[in-house]
N, C-alpha and C positions, 0 to 999 in steps of 0.2 A: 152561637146562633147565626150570628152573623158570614160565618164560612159556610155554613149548611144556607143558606138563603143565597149567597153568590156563587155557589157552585152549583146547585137546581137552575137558577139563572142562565149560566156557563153552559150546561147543557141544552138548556132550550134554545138559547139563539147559537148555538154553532148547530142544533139542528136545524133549525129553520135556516139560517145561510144555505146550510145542503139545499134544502128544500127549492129554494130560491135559486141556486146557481140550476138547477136542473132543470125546472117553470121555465127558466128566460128571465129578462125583463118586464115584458108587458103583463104576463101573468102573475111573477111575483109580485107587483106592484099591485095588482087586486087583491093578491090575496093577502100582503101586508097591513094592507088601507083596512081591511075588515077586522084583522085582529089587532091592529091598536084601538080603532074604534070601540070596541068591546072590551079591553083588556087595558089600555090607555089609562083610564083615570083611577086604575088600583096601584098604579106608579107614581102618576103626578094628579093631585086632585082636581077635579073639575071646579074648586071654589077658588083655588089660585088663581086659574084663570079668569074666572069673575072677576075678583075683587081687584087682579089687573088692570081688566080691559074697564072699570066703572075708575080705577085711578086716571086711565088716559083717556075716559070718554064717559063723564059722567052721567049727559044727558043719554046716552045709548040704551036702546029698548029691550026688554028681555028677546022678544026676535031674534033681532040682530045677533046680539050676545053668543046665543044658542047656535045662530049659523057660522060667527068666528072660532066658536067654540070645537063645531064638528069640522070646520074646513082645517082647523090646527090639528087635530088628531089626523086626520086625512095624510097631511101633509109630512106627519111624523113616520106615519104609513109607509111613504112614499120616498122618504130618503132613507128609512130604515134597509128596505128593499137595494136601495141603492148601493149602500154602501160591499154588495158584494160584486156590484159593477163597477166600482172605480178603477179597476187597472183596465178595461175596455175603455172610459171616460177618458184614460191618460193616452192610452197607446192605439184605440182601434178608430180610424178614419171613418167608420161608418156611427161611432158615438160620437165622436168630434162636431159632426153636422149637428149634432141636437144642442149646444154650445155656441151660441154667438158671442162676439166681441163688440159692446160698444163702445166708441170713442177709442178705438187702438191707438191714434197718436197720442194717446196719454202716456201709454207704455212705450212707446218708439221711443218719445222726448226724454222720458225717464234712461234708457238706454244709451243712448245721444249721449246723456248729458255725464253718464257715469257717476252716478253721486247719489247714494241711497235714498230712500223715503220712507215715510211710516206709513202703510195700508191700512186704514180702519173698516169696522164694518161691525156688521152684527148677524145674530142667529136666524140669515134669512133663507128660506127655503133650502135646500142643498149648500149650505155653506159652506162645504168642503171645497167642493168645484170653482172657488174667489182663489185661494192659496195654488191648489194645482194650473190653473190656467195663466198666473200672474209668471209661475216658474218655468210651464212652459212656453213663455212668451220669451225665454232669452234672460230674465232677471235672477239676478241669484238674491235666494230668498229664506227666511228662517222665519217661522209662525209660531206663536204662543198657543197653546194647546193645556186645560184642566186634564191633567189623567181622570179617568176612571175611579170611582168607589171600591167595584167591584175588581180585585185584584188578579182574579182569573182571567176576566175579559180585556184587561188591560194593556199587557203584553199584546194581544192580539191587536186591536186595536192601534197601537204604538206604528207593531209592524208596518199595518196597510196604509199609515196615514205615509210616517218611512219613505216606503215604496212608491207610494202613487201620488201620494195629497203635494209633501213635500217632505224633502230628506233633512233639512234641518228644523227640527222639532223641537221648541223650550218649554220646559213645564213652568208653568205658572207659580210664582213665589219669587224667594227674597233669592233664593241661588239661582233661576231663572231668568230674574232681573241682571245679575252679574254677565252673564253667560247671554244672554243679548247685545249690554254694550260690545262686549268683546267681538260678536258676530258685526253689530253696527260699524267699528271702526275698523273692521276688515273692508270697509267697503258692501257689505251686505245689507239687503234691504229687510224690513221687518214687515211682518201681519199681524194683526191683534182685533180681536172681537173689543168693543166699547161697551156691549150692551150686558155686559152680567156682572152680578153684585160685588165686590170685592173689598177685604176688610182694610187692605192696605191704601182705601182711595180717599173721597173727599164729599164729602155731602155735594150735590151738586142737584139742579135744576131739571128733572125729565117730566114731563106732560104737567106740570106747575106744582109739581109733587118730589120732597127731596130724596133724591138714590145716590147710592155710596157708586161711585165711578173710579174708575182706573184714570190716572196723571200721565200716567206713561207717553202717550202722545204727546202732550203739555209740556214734559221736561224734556223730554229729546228736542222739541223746538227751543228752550230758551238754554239748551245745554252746547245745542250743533247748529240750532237754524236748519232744523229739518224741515223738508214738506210734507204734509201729510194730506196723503190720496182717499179719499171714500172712494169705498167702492160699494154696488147694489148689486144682489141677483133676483134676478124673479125667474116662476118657473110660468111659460107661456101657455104650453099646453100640458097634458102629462108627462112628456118625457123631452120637452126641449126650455132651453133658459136663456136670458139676455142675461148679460155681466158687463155691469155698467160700470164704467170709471171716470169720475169728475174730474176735474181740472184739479191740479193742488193748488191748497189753500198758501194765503199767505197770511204772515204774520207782522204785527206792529212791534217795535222793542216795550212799549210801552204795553202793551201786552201780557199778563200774568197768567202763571198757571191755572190759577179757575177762571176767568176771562175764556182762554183758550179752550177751559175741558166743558163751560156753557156751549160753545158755540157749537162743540161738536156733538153734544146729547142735542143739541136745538136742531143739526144734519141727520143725527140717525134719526130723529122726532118725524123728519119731513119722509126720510126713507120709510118709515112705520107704514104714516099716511098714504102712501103711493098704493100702499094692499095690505090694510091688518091681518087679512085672514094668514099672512104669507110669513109673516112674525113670529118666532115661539113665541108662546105668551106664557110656558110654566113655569120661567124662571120667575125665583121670590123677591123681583126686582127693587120693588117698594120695601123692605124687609126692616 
């Protein structure tokens, strides 16, 4: 049942990609936005998101709710569309403009200094466009990436990240983890999302409510005296983004793994804050 469900899948979005590389941009982007809008919560439930957005904002009013609720469908919309414009995103000068850099001397000094870091960040608007812009900025870079369910789309998907996002790609797991250090003491720098659930992590602190977190940041500080970079994007208007990059953190020796993996769910907490609507909120965070 399960290969008959991903392969009707498989066909509907390499159709709609057609669909969308022929549209353009602007117009696939409309027409995305409407059919997740409508089709969205037969994927991920609309109660997810609730019972999210009332873990990180109790007092929050059904209003509200219902407007982060449709600006997140929107938004899925809208990078869905996207993802058949990311080799224009990497290579075409006239997407590049819709891509701002802020705080570039973060990435010069990272360069400068020749000595890896850890990039965090989370499931924010066009998350893809954090890893591709960090690599084309001169860094060499390897990002953690969940394959796909669906094994048909997977391969595909693999490819374009490959290609465009970033060429060194580790799948998430315990052979993952191996195949990172190895990339880290080449000199290479790492990406990883913080914000999704993972069974190999640590109960930890997010909006006063305990979620299973990834260490991985954590230990490559107390293993190498790494720095680890956040980074933010927001999308500004429909088709242009700020990609922010803080200053790296520093560490105390005295310092521990959950010490250190608080601090950074209390960073992405504030990243959240900056624009929920701009947030996945389907993942089963709280779980």
């Amino acid at each position: 049942m399960h290969k008959l469900k991903y392969f009707v899948q498989f066909i509907i979005i390499s159709f709609l990609f057609l669909i969308f590389r022929i549209l353009g941009l602007k117009l696939s982007k409309i027409f995305s936005v409407h059919i997740m809008k409508i089709f969205g919560p037969f994927f991920r439930s609309n109660k997810i998101l609730r019972n999210n957005l009332l873990k990180a904002f109790p007092s929050l009013k059904d209003k509200e709710i219902k407007k982060i609720i449709k600006s997140t469908w929107e938004n899925y919309g809208k990078i869905f569309s996207e993802y058949v414009f990311l080799k224009e995103f990497r290579n075409n000068s006239k997407f590049n403009k819709k891509v701002k850099i802020i705080n570039k001397e973060v990435l010069d000094h990272i360069k400068l200094k020749n000595k890896p870091v850890i990039f965090i960040s989370g499931h924010f608007n066009n998350f893809e466009l954090m890893a591709m812009n960090i690599e084309k900025s001169g860094i060499d870079l390897a990002a953690i990436y969940r394959p796909l369910n669906n094994f048909y789309l997977n391969p595909i998907m693999e490819n374009i990240r490959k290609k465009y996002i970033c060429r060194n790609q580790i799948k998430k797991g315990q052979s993952g983890t191996r195949q990172l250090l190895k990339y880290f003491k080449k000199n290479i720098s790492v990406a990883l999302m913080i914000d999704q659930r993972v069974s190999e992590g640590i109960k930890c602190e997010l909006f006063n409510s305990q979620a299973l977190t990834t260490t991985l940041p954590a230990q490559f500080v107390k293993k190498f005296n790494s720095e680890i970079v956040p980074v933010y994007i927001e999308r500004t208007t429909n088709e242009n983004f700020n990609i922010i990059f803080y200053q790296p953190l520093k560490f105390q020796d005295t310092d521990n793994v959950y010490s250190i993996t608080k601090k950074l769910n209390y960073i992405l907490e504030k990243m959240i804050l900056r624009n929920p609507s701009q947030w996945i909120w389907t993942h089963n965070r709280w779980k």
